[in-house]
N, C-alpha and C positions, 0 to 999 in steps of 0.2 A: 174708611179708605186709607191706604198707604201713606205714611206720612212721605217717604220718598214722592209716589206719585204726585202729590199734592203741590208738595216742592215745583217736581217739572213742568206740573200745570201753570204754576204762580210763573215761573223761570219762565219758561214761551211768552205768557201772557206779556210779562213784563218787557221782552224783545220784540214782540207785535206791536205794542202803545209805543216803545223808543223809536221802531222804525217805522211806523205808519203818520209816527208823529212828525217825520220831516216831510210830509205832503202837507198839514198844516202850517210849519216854519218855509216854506217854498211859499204858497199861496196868500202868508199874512203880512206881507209887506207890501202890499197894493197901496195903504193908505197912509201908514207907519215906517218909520226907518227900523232898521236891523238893533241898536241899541234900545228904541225903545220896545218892540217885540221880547227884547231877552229879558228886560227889566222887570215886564207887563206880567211876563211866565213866571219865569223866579218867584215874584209876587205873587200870585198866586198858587204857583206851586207850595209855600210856604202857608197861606192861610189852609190848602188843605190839607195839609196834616200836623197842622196845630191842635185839631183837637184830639188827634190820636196820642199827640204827646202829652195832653193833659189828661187822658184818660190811661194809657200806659205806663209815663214814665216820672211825670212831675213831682209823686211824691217819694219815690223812691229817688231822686234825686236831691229833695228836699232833706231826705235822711242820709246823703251820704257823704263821705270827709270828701272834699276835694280839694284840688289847688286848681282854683278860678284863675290863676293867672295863668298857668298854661293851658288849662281847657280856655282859655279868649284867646290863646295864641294860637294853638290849634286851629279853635274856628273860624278866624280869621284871614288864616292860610287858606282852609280848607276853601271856603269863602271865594276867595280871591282864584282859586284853580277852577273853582265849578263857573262863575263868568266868566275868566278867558277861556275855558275850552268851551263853554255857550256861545261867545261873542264871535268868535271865529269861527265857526262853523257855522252860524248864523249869515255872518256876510257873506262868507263861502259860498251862499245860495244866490247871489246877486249875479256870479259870475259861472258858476257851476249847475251842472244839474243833479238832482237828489241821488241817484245811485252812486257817486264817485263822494259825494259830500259820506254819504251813511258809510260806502265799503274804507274809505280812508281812514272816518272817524274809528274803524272797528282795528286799528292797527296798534291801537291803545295796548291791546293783549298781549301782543309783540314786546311794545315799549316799555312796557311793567318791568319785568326782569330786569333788564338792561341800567333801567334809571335805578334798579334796585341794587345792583351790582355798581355803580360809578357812585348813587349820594352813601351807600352802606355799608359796602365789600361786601353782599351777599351772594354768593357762589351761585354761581348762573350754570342750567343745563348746557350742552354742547349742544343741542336739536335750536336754543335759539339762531344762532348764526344764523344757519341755512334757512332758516325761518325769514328773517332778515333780508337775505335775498331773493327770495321766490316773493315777499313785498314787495319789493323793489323792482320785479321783473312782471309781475303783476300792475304794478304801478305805470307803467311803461306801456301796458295793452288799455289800463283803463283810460286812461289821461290823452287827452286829444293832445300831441306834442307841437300839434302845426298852428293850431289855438293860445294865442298868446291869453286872452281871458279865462280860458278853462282851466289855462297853467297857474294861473293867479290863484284862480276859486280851488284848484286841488292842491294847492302849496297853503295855502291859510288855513284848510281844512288838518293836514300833516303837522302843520305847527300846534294846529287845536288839540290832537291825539295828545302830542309829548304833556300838556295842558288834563285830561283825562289820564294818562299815566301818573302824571304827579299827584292828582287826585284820587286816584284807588292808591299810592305808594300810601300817603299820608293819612286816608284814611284807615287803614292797617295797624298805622303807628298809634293814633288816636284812640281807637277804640280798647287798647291793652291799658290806657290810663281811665280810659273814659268809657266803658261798655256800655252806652243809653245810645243805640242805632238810630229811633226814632229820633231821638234831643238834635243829635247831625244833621239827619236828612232836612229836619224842619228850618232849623239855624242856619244851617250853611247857604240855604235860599234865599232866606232873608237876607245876611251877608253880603251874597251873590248880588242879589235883585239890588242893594245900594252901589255895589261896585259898577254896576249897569245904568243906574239914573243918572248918575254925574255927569256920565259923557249923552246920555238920552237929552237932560234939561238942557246941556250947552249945545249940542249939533241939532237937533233935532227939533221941529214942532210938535205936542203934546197938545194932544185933547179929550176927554172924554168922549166927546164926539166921535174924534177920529178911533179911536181905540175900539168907542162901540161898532165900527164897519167890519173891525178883525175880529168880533166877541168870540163865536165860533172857534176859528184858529186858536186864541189867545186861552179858551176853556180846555180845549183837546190836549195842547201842548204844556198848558201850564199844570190842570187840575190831574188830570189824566198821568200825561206823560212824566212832568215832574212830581206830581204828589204822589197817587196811587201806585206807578210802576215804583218809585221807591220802596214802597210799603213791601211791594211784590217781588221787590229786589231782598229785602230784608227776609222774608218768610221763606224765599227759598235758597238764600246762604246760609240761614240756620240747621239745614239737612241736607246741601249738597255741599261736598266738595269743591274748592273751589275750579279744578281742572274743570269737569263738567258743564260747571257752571258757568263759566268762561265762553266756553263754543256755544251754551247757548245761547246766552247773552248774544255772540258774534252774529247769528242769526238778525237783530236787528238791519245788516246790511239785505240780507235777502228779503226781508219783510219790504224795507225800503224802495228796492230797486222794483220786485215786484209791482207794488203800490202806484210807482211814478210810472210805467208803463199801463196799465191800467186805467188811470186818474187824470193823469197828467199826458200822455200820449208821449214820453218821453221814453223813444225804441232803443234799446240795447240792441247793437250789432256783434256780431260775433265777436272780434274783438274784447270787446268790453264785458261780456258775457266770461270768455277767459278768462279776465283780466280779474273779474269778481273770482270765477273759482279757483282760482292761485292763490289768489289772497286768503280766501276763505280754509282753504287747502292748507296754507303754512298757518293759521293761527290753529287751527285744528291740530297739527303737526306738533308746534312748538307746546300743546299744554299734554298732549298724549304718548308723545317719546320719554318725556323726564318718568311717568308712570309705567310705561313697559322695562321701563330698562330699570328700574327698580326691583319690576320682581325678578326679571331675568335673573339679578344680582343676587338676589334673595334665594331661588330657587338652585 
């Protein structure tokens, strides 16, 4: 088979488990609070694919020069980006419902450029802007404005994105010193899932007990969503571009929205229906204008 194909197969797969995984994160705080849910994933997300990394990457990392102290500064950063944009968009679901938590969180793609141009002076396309606003105006159809709690839960989700934007900037940065994708994915979980216990052990009740009522949820979202979609985020950045790649990843909002209609009996009204394809619309826009108008230039 085509290695591209293969690619878009992994690519989808991987936006199906991100966004079907926020009906799990919706559903698993029945028993558990929102920190320790993220702690519980992370954790788990990192046992599985632990042994990918000792099967892929441990000894070629073993063999190779590095400076350990900025690969720990790295992952520590990296670390700390992947719980806050977890934790916030975790709580996000307390007051929000899954379609605005997944179409908000996908404004990351937006955001990218933007943080990448203020932390780096990296020259930003002109199609962002207008990108920019059609989010914003999108924003504005998804978001219940007369809902003072929906305004909570879509504003924590918004702050999660910039949280995921600094997260793909720096993983970017990382892997040109440090090319071991799997060593990230596994590490920064770990990381992660301690950045999350702290506040888990202080606010929160913990028990095996309780934890085992959310196994389910806690399997889907952690093993699934955070182990394997990694893996599957890996295998198809190594053959697509990442423009492509991007809008499909962005798809996790429609997997979502779909899902909580369906599962959850959570109806998108027309409104809000809009409000996703504008959104969807300008991230689509913003990664395929910089690409037309390149070859235009060219041609």
């Amino acid at each position: 088979m085509n290695k591209n194909i293969i690619a878009i197969i992994c690519a989808t797969s991987c936006s199906f488990l991100w966004g079907t995984a926020f009906i799990a994160q919706d559903t698993g705080m029945d028993f558990i609070g929102p920190w320790t849910f993220s702690a519980a994933r992370l954790t788990l997300g990192f046992l599985a694919l632990l042994p990918f990394f000792f099967f892929f990457e441990f000894n070629k990392i073993k063999k190779a020069k590095l400076n350990y102290k900025i690969v720990t500064v790295y992952m520590f950063l990296l670390g700390f980006f992947l719980a806050c944009g977890n934790i916030f968009q975790q709580i996000s679901l307390l007051y929000t419902d899954v379609a605005n938590s997944a179409v908000f969180t996908v404004l990351y793609v937006v955001i990218v450029p933007v943080l990448a141009y203020f932390l780096f002076s990296k020259k930003i396309h002109r199609s962002v802007w207008p990108s920019v606003i059609m989010c914003l105006i999108g924003g504005l159809f998804l978001s219940e404005l007369d809902n003072l709690r929906v305004r909570i839960g879509d504003s924590l989700v918004v702050v999660g994105a910039f949280f995921w934007a600094l997260h793909i900037v720096y993983v970017s940065k990382f892997l040109k010193v440090f090319n071991f994708p799997i060593a990230i994915a596994t590490f920064q979980c770990l990381i992660a899932s301690m950045f999350s216990a702290i506040p888990a052990f202080s606010f929160e009740l913990i028990s095996f007990e309780l934890l085992s009522l959310e196994a389910l949820e806690l399997i889907y979202a952690g093993v699934l969503s955070s182990g394997i979609a990694f893996l599957l985020q890996i295998i198809a950045l190594q053959h697509l571009s990442p423009a492509p790649a991007a809008i499909i990843f962005s798809l996790e909002g429609v997997f979502a929205s779909i899902a909580a209609w369906f599962l959850l009996d959570q109806y998108l009204n027309e409104f809000k229906i809009l409000g996703i394809m504008i959104i969807l619309f300008a991230v689509i826009f913003s990664q395929i204008a910089p690409i037309y108008g390149k070859k235009s230039y060219e041609n």
